[in-house]
Each structure stands twice: as structure tokens, then as C-alpha cells.
PAKOLLUM-988103 format. One line per field, with one value per residue (C-alpha): residue in three letters; x, y, z. Coordinates in pm, whole numbers, always signed. Example, Ala and Ser with C-alpha at 12.3 -4.5 7.8 and 13.67 -1.06 7.14 Angstrom:
rest: ALA  SER
X: +1230  +1367
Y: -450  -106
Z: +780  +714
***
This chain:
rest: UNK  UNK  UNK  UNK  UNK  UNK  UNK  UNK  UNK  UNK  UNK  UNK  UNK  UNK  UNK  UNK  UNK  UNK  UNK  UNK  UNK  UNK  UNK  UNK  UNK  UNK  UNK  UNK  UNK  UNK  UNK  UNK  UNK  UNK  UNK  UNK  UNK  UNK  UNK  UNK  UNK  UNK  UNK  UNK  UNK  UNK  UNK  UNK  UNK  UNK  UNK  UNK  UNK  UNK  UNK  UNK  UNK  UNK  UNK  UNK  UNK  UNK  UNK  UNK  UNK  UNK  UNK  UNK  UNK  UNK  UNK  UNK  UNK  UNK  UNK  UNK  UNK  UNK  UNK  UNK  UNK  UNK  UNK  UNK  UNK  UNK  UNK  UNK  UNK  UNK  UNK  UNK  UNK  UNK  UNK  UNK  UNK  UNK  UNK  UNK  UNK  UNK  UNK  UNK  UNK  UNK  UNK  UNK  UNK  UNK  UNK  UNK  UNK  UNK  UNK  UNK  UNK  UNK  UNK  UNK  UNK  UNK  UNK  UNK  UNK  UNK  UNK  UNK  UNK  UNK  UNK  UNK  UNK  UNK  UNK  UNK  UNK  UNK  UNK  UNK  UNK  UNK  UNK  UNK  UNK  UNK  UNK  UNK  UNK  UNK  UNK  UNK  UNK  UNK  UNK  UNK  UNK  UNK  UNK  UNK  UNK  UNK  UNK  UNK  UNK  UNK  UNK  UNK  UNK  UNK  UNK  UNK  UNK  UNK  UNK  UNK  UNK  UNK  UNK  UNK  UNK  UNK  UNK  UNK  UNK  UNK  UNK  UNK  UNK  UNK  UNK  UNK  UNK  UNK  UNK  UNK  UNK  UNK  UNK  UNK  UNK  UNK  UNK  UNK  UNK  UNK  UNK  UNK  UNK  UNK  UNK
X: -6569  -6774  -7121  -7344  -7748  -7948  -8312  -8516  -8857  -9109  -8947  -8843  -9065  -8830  -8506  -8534  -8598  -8365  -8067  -8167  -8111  -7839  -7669  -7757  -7586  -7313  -7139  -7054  -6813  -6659  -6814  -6954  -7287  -7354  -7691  -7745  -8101  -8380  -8484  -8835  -9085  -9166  -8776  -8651  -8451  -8607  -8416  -8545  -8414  -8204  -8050  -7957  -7731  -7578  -7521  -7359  -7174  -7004  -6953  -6810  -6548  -6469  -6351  -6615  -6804  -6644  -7042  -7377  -7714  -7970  -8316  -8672  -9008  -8873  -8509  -8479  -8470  -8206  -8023  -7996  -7897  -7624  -7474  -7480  -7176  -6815  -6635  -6967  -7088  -7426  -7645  -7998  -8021  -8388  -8275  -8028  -7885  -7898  -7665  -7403  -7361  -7347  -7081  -6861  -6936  -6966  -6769  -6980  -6984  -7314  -7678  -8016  -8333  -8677  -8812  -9161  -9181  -9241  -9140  -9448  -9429  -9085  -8915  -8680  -8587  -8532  -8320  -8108  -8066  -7950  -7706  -7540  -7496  -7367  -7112  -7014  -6839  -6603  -6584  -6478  -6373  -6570  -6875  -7008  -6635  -6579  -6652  -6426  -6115  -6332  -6554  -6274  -6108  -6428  -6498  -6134  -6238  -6547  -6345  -6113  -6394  -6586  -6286  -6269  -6607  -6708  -6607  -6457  -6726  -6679  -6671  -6993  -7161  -7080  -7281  -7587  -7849  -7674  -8024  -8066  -7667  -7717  -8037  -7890  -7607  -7878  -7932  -7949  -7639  -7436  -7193  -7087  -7073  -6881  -6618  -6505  -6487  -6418  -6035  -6080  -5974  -6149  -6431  -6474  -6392  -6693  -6922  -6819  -6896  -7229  -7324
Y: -725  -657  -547  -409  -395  -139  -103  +252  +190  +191  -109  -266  -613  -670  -714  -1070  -1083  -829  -1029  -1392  -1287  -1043  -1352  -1602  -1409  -1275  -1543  -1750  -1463  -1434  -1135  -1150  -937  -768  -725  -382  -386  -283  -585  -581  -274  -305  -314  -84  +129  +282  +429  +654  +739  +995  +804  +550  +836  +839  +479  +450  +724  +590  +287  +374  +590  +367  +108  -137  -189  -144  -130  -36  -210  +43  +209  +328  +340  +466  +495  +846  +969  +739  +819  +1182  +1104  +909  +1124  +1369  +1281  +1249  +933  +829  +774  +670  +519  +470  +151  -33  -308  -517  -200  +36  -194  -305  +88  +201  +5  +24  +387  +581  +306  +396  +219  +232  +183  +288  +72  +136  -143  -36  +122  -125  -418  -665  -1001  -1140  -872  -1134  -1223  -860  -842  -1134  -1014  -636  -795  -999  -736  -521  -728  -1009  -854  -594  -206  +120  -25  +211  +143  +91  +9  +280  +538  +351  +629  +914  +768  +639  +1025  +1180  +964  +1074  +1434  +1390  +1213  +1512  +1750  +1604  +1597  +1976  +2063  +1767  +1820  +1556  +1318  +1354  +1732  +1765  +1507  +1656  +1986  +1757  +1709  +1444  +1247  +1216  +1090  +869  +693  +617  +390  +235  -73  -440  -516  -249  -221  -597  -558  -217  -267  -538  -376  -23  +107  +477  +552  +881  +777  +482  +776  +951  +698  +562  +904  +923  +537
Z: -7103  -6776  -6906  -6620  -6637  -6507  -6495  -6388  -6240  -6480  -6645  -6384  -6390  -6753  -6571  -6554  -6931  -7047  -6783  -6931  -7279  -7211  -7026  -7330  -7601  -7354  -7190  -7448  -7594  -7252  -7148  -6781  -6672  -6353  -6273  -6092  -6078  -6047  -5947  -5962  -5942  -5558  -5498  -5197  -5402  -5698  -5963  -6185  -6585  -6424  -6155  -6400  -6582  -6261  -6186  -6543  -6521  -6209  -6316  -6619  -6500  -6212  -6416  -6254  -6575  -6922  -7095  -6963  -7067  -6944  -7083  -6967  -7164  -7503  -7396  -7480  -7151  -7044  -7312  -7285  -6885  -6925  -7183  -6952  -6770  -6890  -7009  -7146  -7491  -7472  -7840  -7789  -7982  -8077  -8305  -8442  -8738  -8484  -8223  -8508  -8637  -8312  -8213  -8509  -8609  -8312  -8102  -7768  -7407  -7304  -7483  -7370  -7481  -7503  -7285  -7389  -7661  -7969  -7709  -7778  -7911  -7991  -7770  -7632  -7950  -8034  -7709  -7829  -8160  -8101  -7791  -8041  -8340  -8015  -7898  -8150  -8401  -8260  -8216  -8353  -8746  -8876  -9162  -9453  -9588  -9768  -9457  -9232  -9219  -9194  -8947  -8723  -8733  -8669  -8313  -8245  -8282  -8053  -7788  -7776  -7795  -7484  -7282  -7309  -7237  -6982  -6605  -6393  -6303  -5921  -5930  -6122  -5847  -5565  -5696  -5765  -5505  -5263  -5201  -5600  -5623  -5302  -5428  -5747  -5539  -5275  -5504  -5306  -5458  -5534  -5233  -5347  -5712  -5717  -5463  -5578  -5920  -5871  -6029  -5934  -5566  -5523  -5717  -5449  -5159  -5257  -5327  -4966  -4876  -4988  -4809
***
């Protein structure tokens, strides 16, 4: 699995934390991370919670990330912006319970983390901990044990219900402000890390576009 990080300004100076112990618990299941930044809070290209929707959203429906790490202060906000586009299921996930029943209940491809909020003492730990509840033991088989069938049938009925009321991801960008869509793809390294991943022609046409 390719897991990408992203980081919106205000928590920016954490990427290097939230990377090392994504990494940590990561790598050793075979899963490789792409670090999308922000890099630290003076970088060039800010990001803000919104933007990060966008990046996500892109990335996810690309094909050039199968999961998105992202958050902002309390991780609401990021949340509710990545959710906002199709072919994303978005959990806002603060600890360990809340990564495992995300994963198997609502069987989602993207989290958003408060990176404030709560994140004291031991929040590396907490990191580590909710990274490998996330991605150790599988997706989508459903729980507690009992709740697996109906569970399973009822993400199958929200897939199907999204993908009548979302719009194609490209259509709904292009009506977007194109500044607000452009600075959410300015990152140092995104040109390098996305074309070499992308799987969606016309989503790479329009993000070439917009460069």
C-alpha cells in the first residue's frame, strides 16, 4: 500500500514527527510512505485544511496513493474537506479504537488527525499506536463479530450511495477557484511524487493544466 502524508499549516513543524513514526510502524508491513508535505511552517507552499481535501482527493482518485495520513489542529476540519470529494472516505481518528473500527467497520482510505488537540506528552507514542491498529490487521471484516455481515452490507450501501450523489472529481475542480486548486498542488515535491504515481490520464491532464 502507498500511504501519502500531508500536513496543512498550522501543524506543519509535526511533519517530521508524524513521518518518523508513520515510517516506523509502516515499513516493516511493506507499505511505503510519501511525504507530501508541508514540510515545515515557513515552507513556500502553504496548504491550508482545505487544500489538503484537495490534495487527497487527487491523489486518491489518481491512483498515486491508495491511503492518506492528513489532519489540522483538531482534525475536524480536515476531515469534513476531504470528504468532500468523491472516491474518498475520510475517519477522523484520535486513538488506537478509533483507527482499528475505522478501518474494519467503515473500511475508509483516508484519516484526519488532530495534531493538536490532546497531542502532549507521549503523542508519538499515540502516533505509533493508532498507525499500527490502522494498518496491521486488515480492512473492511466488519466488527465486533457478531456485526460483521451487517456492517460489511451497510459500507456496500454507502459506496453505492456516494457514487450517485458525488460528481466526478475533475468536473467539480475545475468549478473551484483555480488559485485555491493550484496551491493545493505547489508542494516542493509534488511534481516528482505524483507523476510518477499518477494512474488517471485526465486527472494528470488537468493537474498539468493547472502547473
Amino acid at each position: 500500500m502507498k500511504i501519502a502524508l500531508i500536513n496543512e499549516n498550522s501543524q506543519a513543524a509535526k511533519n517530521g514527527i508524524i513521518l518518523a513514526a508513520l515510517k516506523k510502524v509502516v515499513e516493516p508491513m511493506g507499505h511505503t510512505v510519501d511525504n507530501y508535505g508541508m514540510y515545515a511552517a515557513d515552507d513556500k507552499a502553504q496548504l491550508t485544511y482545505v487544500q489538503c481535501g484537495i490534495l487527497g482527493a487527487i491523489l486518491l482518485n489518481s491512483g498515486a496513493a491508495d491511503f492518506v495520513i492528513t489532519g489540522c489542529g483538531t482534525g475536524e476540519g480536515a476531515m469534513l474537506a476531504m470528504n468532500s470529494f468523491p472516491g474518498v472516505i475520510c475517519g477522523h481518528v484520535e486513538d488506537p479504537v478509533d483507527a482499528y473500527t475505522f478501518a474494519h467497520v467503515n473500511d475508509g482510505n483516508a484519516v484526519a488527525m488532530p495534531f493538536a488537540k490532546g497531542f502532549g506528552w507521549g503523542g508519538e507514542l499515540n502516533l505509533e499506536y493508532v498507525f499500527e491498529k490502522l494498518f496491521g490487521f486488515g480492512h473492511g471484516q466488519g466488527y465486533p463479530p457478531e456485526r460483521v455481515e451487517p456492517e460489511m452490507r451497510n459500507k456496500r450501501i454507502l459506496d453505492e450511495v456516494r457514487a450517485k450523489t458525488l460528481r466526478p472529481l475533475v468536473d467539480g475542480l475545475k468549478e473551484i477557484d483555480q488559485e485555491l486548486v493550484r496551491g493545493a498542488v505547489a508542494g516542493e515535491q509534488f511534481q516528482k511524487l505524483f507523476f510518477a504515481n499518477c494512474k488517471d490520464e485526465k486527472i494528470a491532464e488537468f493537474v498539468k493544466g493547472l502547473l
